[in-house]
DOROLUM-17510 format. One record per atom (N, C-alpha, C): residue in one letter; x, y, z. Coordinates in steps of 0.1 Angstrom, whole numbers, padded with zeros to 4 digits, always signed. Example, Ala and Ser with C-alpha at 12.3 -4.5 7.8 and 13.67 -1.06 7.14 Angstrom:
<nodes>
A+0132-0057+0078A+0123-0045+0078A+0132-0033+0078S+0128-0022+0071S+0137-0011+0071S+0129+0000+0079
</nodes>
This chain:
<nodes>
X-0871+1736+0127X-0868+1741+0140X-0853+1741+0143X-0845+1727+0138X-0835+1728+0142X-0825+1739+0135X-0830+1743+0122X-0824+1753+0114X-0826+1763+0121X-0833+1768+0126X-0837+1784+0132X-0827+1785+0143X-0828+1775+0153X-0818+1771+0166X-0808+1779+0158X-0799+1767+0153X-0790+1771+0143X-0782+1789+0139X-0795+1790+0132X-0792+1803+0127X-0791+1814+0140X-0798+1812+0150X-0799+1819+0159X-0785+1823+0164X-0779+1810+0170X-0767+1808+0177X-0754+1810+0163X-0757+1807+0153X-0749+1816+0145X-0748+1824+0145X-0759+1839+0142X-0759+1855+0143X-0748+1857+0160X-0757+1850+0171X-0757+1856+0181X-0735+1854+0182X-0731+1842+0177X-0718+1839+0179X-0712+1856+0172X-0714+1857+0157X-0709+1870+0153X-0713+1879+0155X-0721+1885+0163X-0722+1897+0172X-0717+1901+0178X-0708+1886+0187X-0705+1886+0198X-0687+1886+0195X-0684+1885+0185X-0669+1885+0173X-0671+1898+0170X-0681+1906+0166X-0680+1913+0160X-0678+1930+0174X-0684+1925+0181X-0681+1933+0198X-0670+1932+0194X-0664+1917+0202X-0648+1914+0207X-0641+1928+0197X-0642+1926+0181X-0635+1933+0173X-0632+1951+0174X-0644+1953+0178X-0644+1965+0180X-0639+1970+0194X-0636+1963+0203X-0636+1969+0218X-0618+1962+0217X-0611+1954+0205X-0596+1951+0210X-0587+1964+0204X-0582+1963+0217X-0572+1973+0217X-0558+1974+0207X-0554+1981+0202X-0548+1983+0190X-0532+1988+0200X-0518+1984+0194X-0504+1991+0198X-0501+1999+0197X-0490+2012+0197X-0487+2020+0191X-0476+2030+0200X-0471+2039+0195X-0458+2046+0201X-0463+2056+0200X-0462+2065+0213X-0461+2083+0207X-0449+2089+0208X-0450+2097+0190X-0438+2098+0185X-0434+2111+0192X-0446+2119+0192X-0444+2132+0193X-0453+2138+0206X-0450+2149+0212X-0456+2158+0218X-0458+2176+0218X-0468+2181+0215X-0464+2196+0210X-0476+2205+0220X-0475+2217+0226X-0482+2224+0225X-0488+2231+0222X-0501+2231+0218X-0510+2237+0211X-0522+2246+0217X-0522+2257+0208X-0533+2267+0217X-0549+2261+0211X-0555+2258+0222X-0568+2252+0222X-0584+2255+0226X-0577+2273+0231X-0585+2279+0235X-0584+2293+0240X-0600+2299+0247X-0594+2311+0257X-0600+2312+0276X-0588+2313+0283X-0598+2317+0294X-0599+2325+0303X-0606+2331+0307X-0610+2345+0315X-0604+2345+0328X-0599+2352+0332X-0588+2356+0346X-0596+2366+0349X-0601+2376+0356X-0610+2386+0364X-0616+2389+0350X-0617+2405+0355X-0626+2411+0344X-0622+2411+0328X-0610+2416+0326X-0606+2421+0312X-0595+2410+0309X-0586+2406+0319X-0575+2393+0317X-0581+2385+0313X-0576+2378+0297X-0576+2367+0290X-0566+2358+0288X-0562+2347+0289X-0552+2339+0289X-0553+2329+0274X-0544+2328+0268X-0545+2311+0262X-0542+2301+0268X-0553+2290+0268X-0551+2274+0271X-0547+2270+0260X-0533+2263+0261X-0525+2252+0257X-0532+2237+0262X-0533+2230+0251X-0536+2218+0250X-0523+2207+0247X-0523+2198+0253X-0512+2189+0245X-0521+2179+0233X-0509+2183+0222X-0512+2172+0214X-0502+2160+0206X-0507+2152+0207X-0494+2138+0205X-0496+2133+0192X-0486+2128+0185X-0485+2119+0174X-0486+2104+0179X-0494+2095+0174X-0493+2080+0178X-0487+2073+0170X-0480+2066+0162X-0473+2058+0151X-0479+2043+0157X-0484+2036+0144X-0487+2022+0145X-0482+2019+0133X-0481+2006+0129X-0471+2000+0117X-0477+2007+0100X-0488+2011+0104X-0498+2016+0092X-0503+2028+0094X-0512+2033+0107X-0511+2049+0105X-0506+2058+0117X-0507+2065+0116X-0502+2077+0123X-0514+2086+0126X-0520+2090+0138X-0528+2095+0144X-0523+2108+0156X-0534+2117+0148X-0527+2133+0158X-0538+2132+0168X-0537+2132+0176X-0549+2135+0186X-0542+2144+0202X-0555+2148+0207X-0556+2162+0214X-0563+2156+0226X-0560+2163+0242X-0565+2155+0255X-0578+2163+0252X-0588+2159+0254X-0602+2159+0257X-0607+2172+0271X-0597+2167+0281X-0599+2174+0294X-0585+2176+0296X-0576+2186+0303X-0569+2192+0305X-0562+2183+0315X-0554+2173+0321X-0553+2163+0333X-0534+2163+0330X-0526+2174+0336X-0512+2175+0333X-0506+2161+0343X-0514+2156+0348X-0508+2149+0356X-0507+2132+0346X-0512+2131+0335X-0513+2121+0326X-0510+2128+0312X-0499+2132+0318X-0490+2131+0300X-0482+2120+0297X-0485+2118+0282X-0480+2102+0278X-0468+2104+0274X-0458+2098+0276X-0442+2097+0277X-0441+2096+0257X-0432+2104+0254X-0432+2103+0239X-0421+2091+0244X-0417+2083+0229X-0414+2076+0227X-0416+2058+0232X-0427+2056+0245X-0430+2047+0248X-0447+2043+0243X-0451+2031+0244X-0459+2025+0240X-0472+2026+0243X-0485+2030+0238X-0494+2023+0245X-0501+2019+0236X-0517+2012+0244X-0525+2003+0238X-0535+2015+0240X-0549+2019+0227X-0554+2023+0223X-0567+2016+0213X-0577+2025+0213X-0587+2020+0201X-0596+2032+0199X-0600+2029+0189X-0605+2043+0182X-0624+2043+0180X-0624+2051+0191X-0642+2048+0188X-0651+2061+0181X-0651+2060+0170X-0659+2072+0162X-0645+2082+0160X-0647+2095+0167X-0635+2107+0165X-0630+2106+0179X-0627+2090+0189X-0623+2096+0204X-0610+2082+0201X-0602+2088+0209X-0589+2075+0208X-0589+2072+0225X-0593+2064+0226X-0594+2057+0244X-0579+2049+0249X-0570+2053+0253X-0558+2054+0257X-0556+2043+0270X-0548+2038+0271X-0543+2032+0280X-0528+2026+0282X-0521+2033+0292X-0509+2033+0290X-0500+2035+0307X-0489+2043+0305X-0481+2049+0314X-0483+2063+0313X-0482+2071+0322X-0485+2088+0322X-0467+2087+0327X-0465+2103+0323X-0450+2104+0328X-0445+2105+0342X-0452+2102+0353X-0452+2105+0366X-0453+2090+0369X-0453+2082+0362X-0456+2062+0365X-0473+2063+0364X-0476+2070+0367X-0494+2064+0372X-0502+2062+0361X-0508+2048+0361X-0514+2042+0353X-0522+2049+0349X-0526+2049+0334X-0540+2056+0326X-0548+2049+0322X-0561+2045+0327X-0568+2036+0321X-0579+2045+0313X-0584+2039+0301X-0596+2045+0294X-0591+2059+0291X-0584+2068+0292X-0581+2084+0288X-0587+2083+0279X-0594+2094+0274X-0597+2100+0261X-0596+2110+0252X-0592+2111+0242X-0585+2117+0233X-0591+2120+0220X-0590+2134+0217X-0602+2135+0203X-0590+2137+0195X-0593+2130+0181X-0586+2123+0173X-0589+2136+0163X-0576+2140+0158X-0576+2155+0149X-0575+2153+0138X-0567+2141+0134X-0563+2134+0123X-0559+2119+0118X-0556+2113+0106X-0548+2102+0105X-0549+2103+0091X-0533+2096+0089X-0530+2092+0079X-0521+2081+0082X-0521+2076+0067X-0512+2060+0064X-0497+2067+0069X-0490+2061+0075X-0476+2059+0077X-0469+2063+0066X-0458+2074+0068X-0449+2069+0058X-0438+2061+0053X-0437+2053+0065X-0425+2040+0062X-0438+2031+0050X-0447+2030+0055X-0455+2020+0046X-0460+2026+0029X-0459+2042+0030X-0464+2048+0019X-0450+2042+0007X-0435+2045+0015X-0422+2042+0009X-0423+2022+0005X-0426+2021+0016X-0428+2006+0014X-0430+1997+0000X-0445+2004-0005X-0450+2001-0017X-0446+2002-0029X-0440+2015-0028X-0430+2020-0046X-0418+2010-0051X-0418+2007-0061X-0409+1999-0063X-0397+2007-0063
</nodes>
């Protein structure tokens, strides 16, 4: 009996480690900002426009992630070259930071277009 207890409150402890791990938010800089066409949209009858999407480079000490706004919100563009905190859930990067206007961004979401290892770190390794 007292093993079961035990094992119980063991599992339940690393479940609960294993949450925490997934829900901590990760650092990083955005390096870059670019305009990208991300779509099309209809103006009256025959007028077609392109939607421009922003899309940002994130740099963290190991990778480098391209990702794209989700919803269109010009009033929460992330300041290139300053910092935020981020985490990556499946293909969505959940953002939290400064927008360029001061106002706080909590939870933003971001579809993640890419990543790769860093290249200071790729340099790093070669002898």
């Amino acid at each position: 009996m007292k093993n079961a207890i035990l094992l119980v409150l063991f599992m339940t402890f690393i479940s609960g480690v294993s949450r925490l791990h997934a829900t901590a938010y990760q650092e990083g800089r955005v390096a870059e900002m670019h305009s990208v066409p991300c779509g099309r949209e209809r103006k009256g009858h025959k007028r077609v426009e392109q939607v421009l999407c922003q899309e940002y480079t994130v740099n963290t000490g190991r990778l480098e992630y391209r990702i794209r706004e989700h919803e269109q919100k010009p009033e929460n563009l992330l300041p290139v070259g300053h910092g935020v905190q981020f985490r990556v859930v499946k293909n969505q990067m959940v953002v939290r930071g400064w927008a360029i206007n001061g106002k706080k961004i909590k939870n933003q979401k971001y579809l993640v277009i890419s990543e790769r290892a860093h290249e200071e770190t790729e340099s790093a390794g070669d002898p």
